[in-house]
N, C-alpha and C positions, 0 to 999 in steps of 0.2 A: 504493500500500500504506500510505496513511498513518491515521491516525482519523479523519481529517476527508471522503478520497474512502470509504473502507468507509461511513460514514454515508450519504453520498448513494446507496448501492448499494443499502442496509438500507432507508432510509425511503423507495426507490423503490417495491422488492417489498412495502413493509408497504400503501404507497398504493395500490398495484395488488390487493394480496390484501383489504384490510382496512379499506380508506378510510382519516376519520380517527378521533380518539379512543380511540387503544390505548394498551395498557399496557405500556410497554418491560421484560423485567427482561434486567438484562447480568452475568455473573461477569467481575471480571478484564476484559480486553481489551473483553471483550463489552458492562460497565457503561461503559467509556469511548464507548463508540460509541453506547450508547444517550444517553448523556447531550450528547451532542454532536449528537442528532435533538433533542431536547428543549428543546438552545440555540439551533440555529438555525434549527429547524423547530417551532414550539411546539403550532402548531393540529393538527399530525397527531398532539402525545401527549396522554393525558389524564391518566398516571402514571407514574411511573420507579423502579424498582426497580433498585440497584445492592448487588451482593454482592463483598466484599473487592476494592475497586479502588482500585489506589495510581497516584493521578494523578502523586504526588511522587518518583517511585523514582530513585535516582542510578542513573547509569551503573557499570557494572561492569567490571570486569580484561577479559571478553570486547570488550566493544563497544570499549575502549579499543584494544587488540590488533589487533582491526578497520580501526579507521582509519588505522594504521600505513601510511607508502608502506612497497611492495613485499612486506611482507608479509601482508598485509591483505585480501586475496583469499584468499593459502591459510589464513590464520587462520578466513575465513568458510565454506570448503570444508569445513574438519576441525571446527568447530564447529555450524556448521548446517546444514549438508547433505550429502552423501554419507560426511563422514569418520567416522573412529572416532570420537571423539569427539561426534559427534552425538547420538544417541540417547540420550545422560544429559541435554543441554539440551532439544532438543524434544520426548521422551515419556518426563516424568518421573513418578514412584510409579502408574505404568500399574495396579498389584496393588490398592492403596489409593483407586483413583478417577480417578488424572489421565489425559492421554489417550491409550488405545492405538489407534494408529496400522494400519489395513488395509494388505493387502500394497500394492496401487493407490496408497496414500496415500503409502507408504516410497517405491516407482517415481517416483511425482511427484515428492515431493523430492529422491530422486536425481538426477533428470531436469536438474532446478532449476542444477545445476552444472554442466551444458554451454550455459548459455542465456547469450551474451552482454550482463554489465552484470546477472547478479541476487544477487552480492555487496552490490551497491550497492540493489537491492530487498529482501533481506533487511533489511539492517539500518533501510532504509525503515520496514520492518512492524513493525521491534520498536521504533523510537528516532523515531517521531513528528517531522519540525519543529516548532519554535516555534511557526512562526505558525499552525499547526493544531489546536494543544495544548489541550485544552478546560480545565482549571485556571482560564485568563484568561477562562473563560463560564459556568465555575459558578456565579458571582450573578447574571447570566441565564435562569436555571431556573424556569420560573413555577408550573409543575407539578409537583402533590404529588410529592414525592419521601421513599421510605423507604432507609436506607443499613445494609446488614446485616453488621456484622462478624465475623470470627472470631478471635478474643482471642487463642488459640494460631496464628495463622495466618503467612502469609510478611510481609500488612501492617504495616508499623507504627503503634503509635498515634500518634503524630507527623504520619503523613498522614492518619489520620482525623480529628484534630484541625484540619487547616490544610481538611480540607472542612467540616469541622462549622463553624468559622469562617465562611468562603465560603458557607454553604447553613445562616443560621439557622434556617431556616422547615423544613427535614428534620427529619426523622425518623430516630433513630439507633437503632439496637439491637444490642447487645454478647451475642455467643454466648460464654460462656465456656468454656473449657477444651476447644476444639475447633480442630481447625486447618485445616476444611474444610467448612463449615458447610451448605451446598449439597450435601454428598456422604453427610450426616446424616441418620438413618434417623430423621422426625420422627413422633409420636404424638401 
């Protein structure tokens, strides 16, 4: 569940659907993963489109809670999956665009909390290792790359900044006064 095997997952189906020379775009999670085909697969992209992805995010009060011995499990039960507290973490402003979740979907990750050792997967999917972290392949990027932000968004510019750094040769563009830019009814 980390960035780096979803990648190899991603740039299998794109080779088998689509050869090479496609054009990745990724929101979020999704821009990290594409840009991590793009660092270590360069010939399968020809472009990379990343929308609000904060490579740089500190860890939070949750993940920290998390890693607690003993209680660290049920902190990941009542937070990520089955508990009350879930559904305000993994299917958040559902009304406004983010993502509402199928009943199948809810099932699954209920499920998710009887399966031996996926405490330790979750936080997997959300908190990346180090050594798979694409930040450290950003200058790596050879392919055109455009980086779309959303001014009002969860990013900060702090971390668009430390990519615009890392990726002179991008392309930036700043949506202003929008906090979801992707979810924007364009004309």
């Amino acid at each position: 569940h980390t960035v780096a095997s979803m990648a190899l997952e991603v740039a299998d189906v794109i080779r088998q659907a689509y050869g090479d020379g496609v054009v990745i775009a990724g929101v979020g999670l999704g821009g990290e993963v594409g840009a991590e085909i793009a660092a270590t697969q360069p010939s399968l992209v020809s472009g990379l489109v990343m929308v609000d992805v904060d490579f740089y995010k500190p860890e939070g009060w949750v993940e920290l809670v998390e890693k607690l011995p003993w209680v660290g499990t049920a902190a990941t039960y009542a937070l990520e999956t089955a508990g009350p507290l879930a559904a305000s973490r993994w299917a958040p402003n559902c009304e406004t665009g983010g993502w509402c979740p199928s009943t199948s979907q809810i099932a699954a990750r209920d499920l998710a909390e009887t399966i031996v050792g996926t405490s330790e997967s979750l936080r997997a999917f959300r908190r990346t290792p180090a050594a798979s972290q694409v930040p450290s392949k950003l200058a790596d990027i050879s392919v055109p790359t455009q980086y779309l932000w959303s001014q009002a968004g969860s990013v900060p510019r702090e971390s668009v900044d430390r990519v615009q750094a890392a990726m002179p040769g991008a392309a930036f563009e700043v949506v202003p006064m929008v906090s979801k830019s992707h979810c924007q009814n364009s004309r």
